[in-house]
C-alpha positions in Angstrom: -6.6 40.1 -69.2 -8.0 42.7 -67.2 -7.6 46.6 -66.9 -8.3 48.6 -64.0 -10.1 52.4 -64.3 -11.1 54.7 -61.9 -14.3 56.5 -61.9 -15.3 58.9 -58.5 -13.5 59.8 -55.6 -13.5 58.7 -52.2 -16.5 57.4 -50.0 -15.1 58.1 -46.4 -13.9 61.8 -47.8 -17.2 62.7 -49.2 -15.8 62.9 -53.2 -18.3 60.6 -54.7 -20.3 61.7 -57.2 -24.3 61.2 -56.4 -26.8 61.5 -58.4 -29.7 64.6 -57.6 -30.3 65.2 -55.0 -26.6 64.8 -54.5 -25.1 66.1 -51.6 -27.3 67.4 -48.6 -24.8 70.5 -47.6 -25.0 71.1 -51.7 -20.9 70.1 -52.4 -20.3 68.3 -55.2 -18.4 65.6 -55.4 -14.8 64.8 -58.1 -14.1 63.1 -60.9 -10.9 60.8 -60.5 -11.4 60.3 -64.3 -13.8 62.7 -66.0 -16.4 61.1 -67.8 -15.6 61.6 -71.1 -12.1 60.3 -70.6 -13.6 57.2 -68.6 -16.2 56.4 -71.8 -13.1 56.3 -74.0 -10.6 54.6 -71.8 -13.7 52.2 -71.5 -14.4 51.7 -75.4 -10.5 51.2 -75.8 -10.4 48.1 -73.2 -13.6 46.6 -74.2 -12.6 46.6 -77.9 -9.5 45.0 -77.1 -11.4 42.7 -75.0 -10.3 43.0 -71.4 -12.1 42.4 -68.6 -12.8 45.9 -67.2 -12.3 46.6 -63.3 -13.7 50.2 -62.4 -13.2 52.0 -59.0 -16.9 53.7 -58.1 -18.0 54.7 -55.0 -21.4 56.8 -55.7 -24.3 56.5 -57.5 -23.2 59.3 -60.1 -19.9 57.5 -61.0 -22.1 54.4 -61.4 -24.8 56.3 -63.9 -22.0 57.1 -66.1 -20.7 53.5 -66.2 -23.7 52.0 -66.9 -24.8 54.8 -70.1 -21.6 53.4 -71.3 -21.5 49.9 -70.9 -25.0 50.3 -72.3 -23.3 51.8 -75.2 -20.5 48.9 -75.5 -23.1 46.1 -75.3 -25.2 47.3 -78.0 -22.3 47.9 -80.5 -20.6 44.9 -79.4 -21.9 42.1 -76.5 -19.3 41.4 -74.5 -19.4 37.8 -74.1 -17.0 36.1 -71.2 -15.6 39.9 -70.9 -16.3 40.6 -67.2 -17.0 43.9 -66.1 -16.5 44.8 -62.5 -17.8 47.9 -60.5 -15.7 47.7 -57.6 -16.8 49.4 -53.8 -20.5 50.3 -55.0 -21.1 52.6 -52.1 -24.3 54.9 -53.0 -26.5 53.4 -55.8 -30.0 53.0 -56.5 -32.7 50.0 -56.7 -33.1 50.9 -60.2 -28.9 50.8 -60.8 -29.0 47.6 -59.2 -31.6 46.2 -62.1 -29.2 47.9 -64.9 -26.5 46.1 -63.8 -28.2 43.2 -63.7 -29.5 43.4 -67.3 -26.1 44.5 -68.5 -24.5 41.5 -66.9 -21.9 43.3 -64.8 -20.3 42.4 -61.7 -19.8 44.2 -58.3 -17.0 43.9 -56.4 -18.6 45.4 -52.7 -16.8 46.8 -50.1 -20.0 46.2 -47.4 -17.6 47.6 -44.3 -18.6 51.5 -45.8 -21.9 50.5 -44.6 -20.7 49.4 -41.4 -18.1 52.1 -40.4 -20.2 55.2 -42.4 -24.2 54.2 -42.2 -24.8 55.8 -39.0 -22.7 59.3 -39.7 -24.1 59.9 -43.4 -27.5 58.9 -41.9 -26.9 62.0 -39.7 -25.0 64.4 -42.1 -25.0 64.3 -46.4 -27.0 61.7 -47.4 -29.8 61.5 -44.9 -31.4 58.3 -42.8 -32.7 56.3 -46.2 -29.9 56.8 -48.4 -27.5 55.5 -45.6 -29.6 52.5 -45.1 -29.1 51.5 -48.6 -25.1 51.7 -48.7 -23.9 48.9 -50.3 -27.3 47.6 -51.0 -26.4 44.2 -51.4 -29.7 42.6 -51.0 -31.2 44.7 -54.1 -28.3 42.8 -56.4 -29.3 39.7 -54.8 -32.7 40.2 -55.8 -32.0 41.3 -59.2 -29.3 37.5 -59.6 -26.6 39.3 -59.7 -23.5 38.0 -58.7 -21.0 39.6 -56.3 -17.7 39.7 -54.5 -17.2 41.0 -51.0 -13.5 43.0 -50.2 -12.0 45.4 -47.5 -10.2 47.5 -49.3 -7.5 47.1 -47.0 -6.6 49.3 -45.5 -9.5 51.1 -45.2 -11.0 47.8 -43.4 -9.6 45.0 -41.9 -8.5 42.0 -44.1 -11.2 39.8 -42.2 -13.6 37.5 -44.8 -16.2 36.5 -41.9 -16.7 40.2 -40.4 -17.8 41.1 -44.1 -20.2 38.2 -44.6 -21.7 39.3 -41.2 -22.2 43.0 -42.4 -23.9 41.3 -45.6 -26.0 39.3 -43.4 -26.8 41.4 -40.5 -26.9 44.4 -41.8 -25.8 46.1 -38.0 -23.4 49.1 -37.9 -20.1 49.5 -36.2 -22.8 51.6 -32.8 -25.1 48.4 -32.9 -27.6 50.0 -34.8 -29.8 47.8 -37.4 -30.0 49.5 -40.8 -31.8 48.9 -44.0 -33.2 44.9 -43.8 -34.2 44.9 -47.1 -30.6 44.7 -47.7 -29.9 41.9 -46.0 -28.5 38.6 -48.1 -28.5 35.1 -46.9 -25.5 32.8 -45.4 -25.3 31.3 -48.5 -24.7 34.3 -50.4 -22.5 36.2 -47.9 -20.0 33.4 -48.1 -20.1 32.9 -52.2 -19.2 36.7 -51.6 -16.1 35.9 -50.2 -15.1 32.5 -51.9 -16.6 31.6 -55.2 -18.0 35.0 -56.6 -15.0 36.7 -55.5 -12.6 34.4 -57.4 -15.6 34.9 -60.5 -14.9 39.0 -60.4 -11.3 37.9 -60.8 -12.2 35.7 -63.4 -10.4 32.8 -61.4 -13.5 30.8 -61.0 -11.9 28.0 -63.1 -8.8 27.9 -60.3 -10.1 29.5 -57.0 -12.8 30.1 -54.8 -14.6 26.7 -54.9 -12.7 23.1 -55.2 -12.5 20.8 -57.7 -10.6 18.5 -59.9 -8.1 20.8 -61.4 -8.0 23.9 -59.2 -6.1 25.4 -56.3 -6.6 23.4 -52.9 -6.8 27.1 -51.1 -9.4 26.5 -48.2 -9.8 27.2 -44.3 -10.8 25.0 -41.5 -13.8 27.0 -39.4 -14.2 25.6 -35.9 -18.3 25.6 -36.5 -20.5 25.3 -39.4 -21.0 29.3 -40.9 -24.4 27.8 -42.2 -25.3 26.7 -38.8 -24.4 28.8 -36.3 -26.6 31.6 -35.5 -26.3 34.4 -38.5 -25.3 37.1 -35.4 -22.0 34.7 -34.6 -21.0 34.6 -38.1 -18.4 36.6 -37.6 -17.1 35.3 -34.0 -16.6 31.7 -35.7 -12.8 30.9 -35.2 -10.7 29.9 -37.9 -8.4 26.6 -36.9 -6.0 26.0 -39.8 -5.6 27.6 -43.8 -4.3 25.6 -46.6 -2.6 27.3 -49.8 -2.5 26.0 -52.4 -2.6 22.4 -51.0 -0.3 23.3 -48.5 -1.3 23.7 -44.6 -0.1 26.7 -42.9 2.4 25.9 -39.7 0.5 26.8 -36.4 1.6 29.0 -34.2 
């Protein structure tokens, strides 16, 4: 059982909410739920004991999140409840340690870093904030797992081109940004496989294979851990099977 909530507003329409010093033009950024009503709509699901989903694109969305699951975990640990912060635009090194201590999930959208880097790095956020967009290596560092989406469509529906931003860490204008950031291979493609289906808390039927699960898989015409990391994305993809079934050529 899960339960999906909404916490800030939009990351390519500048409505995230960001922690001081916010907003380099001085706007502020909107609520999509305020926070009171997203502590108590959080408290309800969690004591009912849902999985929690919550849509958060900036790093003041994210502070109020974390204060609350904070709250939750103290009163009541939330065992095989997953909670999921979904896009995880602007955030901090320090967030990225809460979450890990808390035992939360992040659900990353890394094409905001690759479509957006480059134009907040010019405009509201300044050159080091936009290197850290989606700062995926800081989670990797801190063991904590995550899932890789488009948010179609607001990005192509394209698994490889988002484990390539993960790994590369190069804007849409060529531009290298923010290698601390970086992940491995490895972890790019758990991203979109096994730690996706784990957000979902599918684990036990997608994502990897096994005795039991779903035979969902592709057939890649080279090996993603072998090629060179700046090809990842240009690897072809030859044939898809659902659910055990192979997918008619054209």
């Amino acid at each position: 059982l899960r339960y999906y909530l909404n916490a800030d507003g939009a990351f390519f329409g500048q409505a995230m909410q960001i922690d001081p010093p916010g907003y380099r033009d001085g706007h502020s950024g909107e609520w999509i739920m305020q926070p009171d009503r997203l502590k108590a709509a959080m408290t309800l699901w969690w004591d009912a004991g849902y999985d929690i989903h919550i849509h958060c694109n900036g790093s003041g969305g994210l502070t109020v999140i974390l204060n609350t699951l904070e709250a939750l975990e103290a009163k009541s640990p939330r065992g095989d409840r997953r909670i999921v912060i979904e896009h995880f635009g602007v955030s901090t090194a320090a967030q990225a340690q809460r979450i890990a201590k808390l035992g939360a999930v992040v659900s990353a959208n890394p094409f905001y870093f690759y479509s957006m880097a480059d134009k907040y790095a010019a405009g509201n956020l300044g050159p080091e904030r936009a290197d850290e967009l989606v700062r995926l290596g800081s989670l990797y560092a801190n063991h904590v797992r995550f899932g890789l989406h488009s948010d179609f469509t607001m990005a192509p529906i394209d698994p490889l081109l988002l484990a390539w931003i993960a790994v590369n860490r190069v804007t849409a204008d060529g531009k290298a940004r923010g290698a601390s950031e970086k992940v491995p291979v490895y972890t790019a493609l758990q991203g979109i496989t096994s730690n996706a289906a784990y957000a979902l808390h599918m684990d036990d039927q997608i994502g990897s294979l096994g005795i039991g699960r779903k035979a969902d898989f592709v057939i890649l015409a080279q090996n993603p851990m072998k090629v060179d990391p700046a090809k990842l994305r240009e690897i072809k993809v030859l044939g898809t099977v659902f659910e055990g079934v192979a997918a008619k050529t054209p």
